[in-house]
C-alpha positions as semicolon CSV with decimal commas, in nm:
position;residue;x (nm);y (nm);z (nm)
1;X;-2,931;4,708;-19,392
2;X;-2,858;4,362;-19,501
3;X;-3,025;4,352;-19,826
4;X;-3,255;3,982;-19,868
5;X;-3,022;3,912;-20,218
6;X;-2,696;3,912;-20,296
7;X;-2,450;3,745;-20,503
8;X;-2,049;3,781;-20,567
9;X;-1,928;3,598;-20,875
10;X;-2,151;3,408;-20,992
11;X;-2,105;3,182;-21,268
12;X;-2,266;2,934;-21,492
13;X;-2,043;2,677;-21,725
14;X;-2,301;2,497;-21,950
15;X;-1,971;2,288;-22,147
16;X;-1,813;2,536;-22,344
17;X;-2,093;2,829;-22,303
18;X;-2,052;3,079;-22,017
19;X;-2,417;3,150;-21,948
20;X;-2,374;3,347;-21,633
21;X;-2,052;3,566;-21,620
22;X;-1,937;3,663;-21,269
23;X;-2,268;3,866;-21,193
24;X;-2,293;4,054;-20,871
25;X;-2,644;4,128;-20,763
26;X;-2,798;4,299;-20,481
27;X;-3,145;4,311;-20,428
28;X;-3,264;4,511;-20,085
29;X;-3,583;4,388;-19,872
30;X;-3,941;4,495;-20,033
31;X;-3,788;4,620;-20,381
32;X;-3,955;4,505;-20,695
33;X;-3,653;4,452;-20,913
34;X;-3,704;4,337;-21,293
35;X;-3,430;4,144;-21,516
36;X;-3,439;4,222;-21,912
37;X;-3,226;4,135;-22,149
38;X;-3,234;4,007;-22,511
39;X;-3,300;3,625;-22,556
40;X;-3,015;3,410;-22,392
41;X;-2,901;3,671;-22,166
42;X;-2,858;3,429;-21,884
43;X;-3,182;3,590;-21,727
44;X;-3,350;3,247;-21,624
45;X;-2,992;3,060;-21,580
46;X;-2,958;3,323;-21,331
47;X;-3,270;3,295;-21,181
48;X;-3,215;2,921;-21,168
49;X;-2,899;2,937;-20,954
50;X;-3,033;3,191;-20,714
51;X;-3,308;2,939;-20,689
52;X;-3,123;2,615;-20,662
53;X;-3,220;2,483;-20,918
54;X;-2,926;2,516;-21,084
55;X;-2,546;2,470;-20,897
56;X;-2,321;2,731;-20,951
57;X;-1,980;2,727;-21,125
58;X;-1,835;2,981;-20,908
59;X;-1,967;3,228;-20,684
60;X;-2,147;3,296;-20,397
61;X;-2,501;3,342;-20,293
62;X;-2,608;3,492;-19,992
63;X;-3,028;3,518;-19,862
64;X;-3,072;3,743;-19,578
65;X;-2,694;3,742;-19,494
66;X;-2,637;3,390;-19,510
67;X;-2,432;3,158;-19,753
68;X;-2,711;2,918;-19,943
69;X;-2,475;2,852;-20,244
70;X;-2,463;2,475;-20,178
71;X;-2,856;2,456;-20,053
72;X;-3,083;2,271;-20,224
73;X;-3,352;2,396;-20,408
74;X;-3,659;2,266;-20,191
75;X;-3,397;2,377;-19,858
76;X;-3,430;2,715;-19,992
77;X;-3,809;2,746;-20,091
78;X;-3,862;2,699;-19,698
79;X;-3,643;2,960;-19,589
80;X;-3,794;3,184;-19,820
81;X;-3,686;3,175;-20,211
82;X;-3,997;3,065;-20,414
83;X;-3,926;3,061;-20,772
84;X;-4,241;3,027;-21,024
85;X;-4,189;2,920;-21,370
86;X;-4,269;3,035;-21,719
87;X;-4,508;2,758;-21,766
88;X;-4,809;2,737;-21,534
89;X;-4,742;2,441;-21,304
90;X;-5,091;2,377;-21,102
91;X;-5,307;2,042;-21,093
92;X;-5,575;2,104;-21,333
93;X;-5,827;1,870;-21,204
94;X;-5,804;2,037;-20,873
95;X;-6,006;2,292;-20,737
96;X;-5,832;2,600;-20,647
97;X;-5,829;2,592;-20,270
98;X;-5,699;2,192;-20,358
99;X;-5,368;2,356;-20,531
100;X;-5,339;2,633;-20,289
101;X;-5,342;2,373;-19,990
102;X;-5,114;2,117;-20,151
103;X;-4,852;2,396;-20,157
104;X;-4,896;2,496;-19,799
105;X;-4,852;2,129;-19,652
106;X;-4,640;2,027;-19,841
107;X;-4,380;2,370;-19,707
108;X;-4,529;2,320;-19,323
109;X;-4,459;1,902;-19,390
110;X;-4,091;1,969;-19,418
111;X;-4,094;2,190;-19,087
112;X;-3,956;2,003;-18,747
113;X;-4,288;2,055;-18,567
114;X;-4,489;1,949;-18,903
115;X;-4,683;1,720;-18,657
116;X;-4,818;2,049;-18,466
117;X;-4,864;2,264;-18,763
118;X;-5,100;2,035;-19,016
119;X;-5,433;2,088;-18,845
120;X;-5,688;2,172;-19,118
121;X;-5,776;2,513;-18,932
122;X;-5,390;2,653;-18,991
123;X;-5,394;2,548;-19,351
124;X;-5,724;2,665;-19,432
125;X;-5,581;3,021;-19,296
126;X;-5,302;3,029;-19,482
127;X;-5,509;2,854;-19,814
128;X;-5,748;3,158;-19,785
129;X;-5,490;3,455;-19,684
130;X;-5,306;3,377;-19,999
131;X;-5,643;3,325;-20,251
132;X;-5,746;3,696;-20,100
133;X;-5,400;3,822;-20,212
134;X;-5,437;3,758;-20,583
135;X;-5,840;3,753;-20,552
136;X;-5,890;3,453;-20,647
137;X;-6,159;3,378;-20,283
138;X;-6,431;3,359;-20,487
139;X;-6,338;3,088;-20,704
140;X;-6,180;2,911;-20,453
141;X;-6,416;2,577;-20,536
142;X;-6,424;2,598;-20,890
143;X;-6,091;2,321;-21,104
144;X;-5,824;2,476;-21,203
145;X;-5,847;2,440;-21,566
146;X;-6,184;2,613;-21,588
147;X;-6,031;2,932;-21,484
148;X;-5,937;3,160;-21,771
149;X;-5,525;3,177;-21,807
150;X;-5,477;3,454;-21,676
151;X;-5,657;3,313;-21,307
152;X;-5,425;3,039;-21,369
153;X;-5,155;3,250;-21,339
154;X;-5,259;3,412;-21,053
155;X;-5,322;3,094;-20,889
156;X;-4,952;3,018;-20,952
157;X;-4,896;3,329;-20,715
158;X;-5,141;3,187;-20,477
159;X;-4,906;2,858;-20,456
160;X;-4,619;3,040;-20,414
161;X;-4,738;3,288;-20,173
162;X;-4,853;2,959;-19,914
163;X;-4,531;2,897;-19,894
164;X;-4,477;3,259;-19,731
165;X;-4,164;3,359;-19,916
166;X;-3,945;3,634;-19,806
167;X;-3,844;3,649;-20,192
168;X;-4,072;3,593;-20,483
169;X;-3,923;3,549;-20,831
170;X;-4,155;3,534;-21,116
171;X;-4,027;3,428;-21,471
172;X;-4,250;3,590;-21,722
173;X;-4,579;3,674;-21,560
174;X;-4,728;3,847;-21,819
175;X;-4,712;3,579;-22,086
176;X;-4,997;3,471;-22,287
177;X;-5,199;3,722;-22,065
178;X;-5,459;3,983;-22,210
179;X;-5,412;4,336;-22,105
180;X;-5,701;4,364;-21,853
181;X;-5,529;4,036;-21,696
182;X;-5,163;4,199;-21,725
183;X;-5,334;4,487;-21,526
184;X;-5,485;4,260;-21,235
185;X;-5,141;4,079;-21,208
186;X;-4,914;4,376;-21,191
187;X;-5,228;4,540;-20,909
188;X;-5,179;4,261;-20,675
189;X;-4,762;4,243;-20,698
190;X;-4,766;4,593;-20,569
191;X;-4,964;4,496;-20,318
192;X;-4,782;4,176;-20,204
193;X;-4,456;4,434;-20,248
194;X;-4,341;4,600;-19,972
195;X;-4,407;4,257;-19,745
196;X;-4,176;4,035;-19,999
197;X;-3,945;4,131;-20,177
198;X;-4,029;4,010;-20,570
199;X;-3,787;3,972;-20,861
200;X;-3,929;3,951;-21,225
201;X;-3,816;3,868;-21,508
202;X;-4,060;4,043;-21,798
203;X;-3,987;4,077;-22,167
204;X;-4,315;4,335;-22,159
205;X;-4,106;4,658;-22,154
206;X;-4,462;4,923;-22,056
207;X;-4,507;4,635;-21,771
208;X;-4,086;4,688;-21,643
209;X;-4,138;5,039;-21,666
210;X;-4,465;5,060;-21,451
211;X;-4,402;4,785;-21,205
212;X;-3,977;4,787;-21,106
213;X;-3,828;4,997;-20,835
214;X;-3,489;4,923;-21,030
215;X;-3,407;4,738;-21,294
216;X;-3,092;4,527;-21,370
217;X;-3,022;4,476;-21,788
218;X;-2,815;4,133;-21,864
219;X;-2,643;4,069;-22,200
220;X;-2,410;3,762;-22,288
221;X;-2,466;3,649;-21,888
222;X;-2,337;3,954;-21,733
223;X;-2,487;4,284;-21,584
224;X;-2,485;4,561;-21,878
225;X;-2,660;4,820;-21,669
226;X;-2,858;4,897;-21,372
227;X;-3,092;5,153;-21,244
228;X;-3,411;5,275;-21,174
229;X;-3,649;5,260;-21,480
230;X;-3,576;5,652;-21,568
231;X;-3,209;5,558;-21,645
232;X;-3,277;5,250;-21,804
233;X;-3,492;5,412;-22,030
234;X;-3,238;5,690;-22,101
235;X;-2,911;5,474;-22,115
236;X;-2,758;5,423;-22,453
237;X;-2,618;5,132;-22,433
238;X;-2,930;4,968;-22,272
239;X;-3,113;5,129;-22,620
240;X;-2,825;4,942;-22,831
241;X;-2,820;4,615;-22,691
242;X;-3,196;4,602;-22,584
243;X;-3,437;4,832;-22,664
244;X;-3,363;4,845;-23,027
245;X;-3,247;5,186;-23,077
């Protein structure tokens, strides 16, 4: 099966600092896959060129067996690539459902039959199937910034999910989030998972362990070892260069 990822060679120049280092990833439909790796790793640089974000050096990315290494970012969020960020990105004086929506015209506005597809009935549908997802329904009225963080993040999901991704990468989750909260977020990606295939990037090693169907360690921008989280856990050099041992 074509898998929904994959890249040959990819490579980041920032100057004189190789950031990403010829990586070659593969990441099949419906896996959870994290990336760890020490500080400057080339985790997020990585992230950022699968995204579009970023342009590559050298390389080649492929998304669902097709060549997007020269699409633009916003190009590739409609096909399917939704990238969240570290830092929550929502309109705090907006209610949630107001965020939510904004996400989902503003994905159906760049469609060629935009005119057919921005009736208030199909973007309240999609506006409420995504608030269900990360149960966030019943605060669907209520501003953004009077949610707790954690909700915040979640609504972040809620934005990306309206744009019906086929991949979902989320940069550090977890951050900033109590435990009960890391608990809610990590119940609703394995229930999203499956569906859409996510990609996280988590420095919360208990979270990696408990959430990844495989996990791909990065040092000095290039792959140091991959695996499922059993052999992570267990591989010496993995202990070395990231786990401290």
């Amino acid at each position: 099966m074509t898998p929904v990822l994959a890249t040959t060679g990819l490579a980041k120049r920032f100057g004189g600092l190789l950031a990403v280092d010829g990586v070659d990833f593969e990441v099949p439909r419906g896996q959870i896959r994290a990336v760890i790796g020490p500080n400057g790793a080339g985790k997020t640089t990585l992230m950022g060129l699968i995204s579009g974000r970023l342009t590559p050096s050298a390389g080649r990315i492929s998304f669902n067996g097709r060549d997007v290494t020269r699409q633009r970012a916003w190009d590739r969020a409609r096909s399917g690539i939704v990238y969240t960020f570290q830092v929550t990105s929502i309109y705090a004086e907006l209610s949630c459902y107001e965020n939510v929506a904004l996400a989902a015209q503003r994905q159906l506005a760049g469609g060629m039959f935009a005119q057919l597809l921005l009736d208030e009935k199909h973007i309240a549908e999609r506006v409420a199937a995504a608030l269900h997802q990360v149960g966030l329904e019943r605060v669907s009225a209520q501003r953004a910034d009077s949610l707790p963080y954690g909700h915040q993040r979640l609504l972040e999901v809620a934005m990306s999910l309206a744009l019906e991704p086929q991949l979902l990468i989320l940069d550090e989750p977890t951050q900033g989030l109590a435990n009960a909260e890391i608990d809610a977020l990590c119940e609703h990606v394995r229930a999203i998972a499956g569906r859409i295939t996510v990609v996280i990037i988590e420095h919360n090693m208990p979270v990696v362990l408990d959430l990844a169907d495989c996990i791909t360690v990065m040092e000095r921008g290039a792959v140091l070892a991959e695996g499922d989280p059993a052999q992570i856990a267990g591989d010496p050099q993995v202990q070395r260069a990231y786990l401290g041992a």
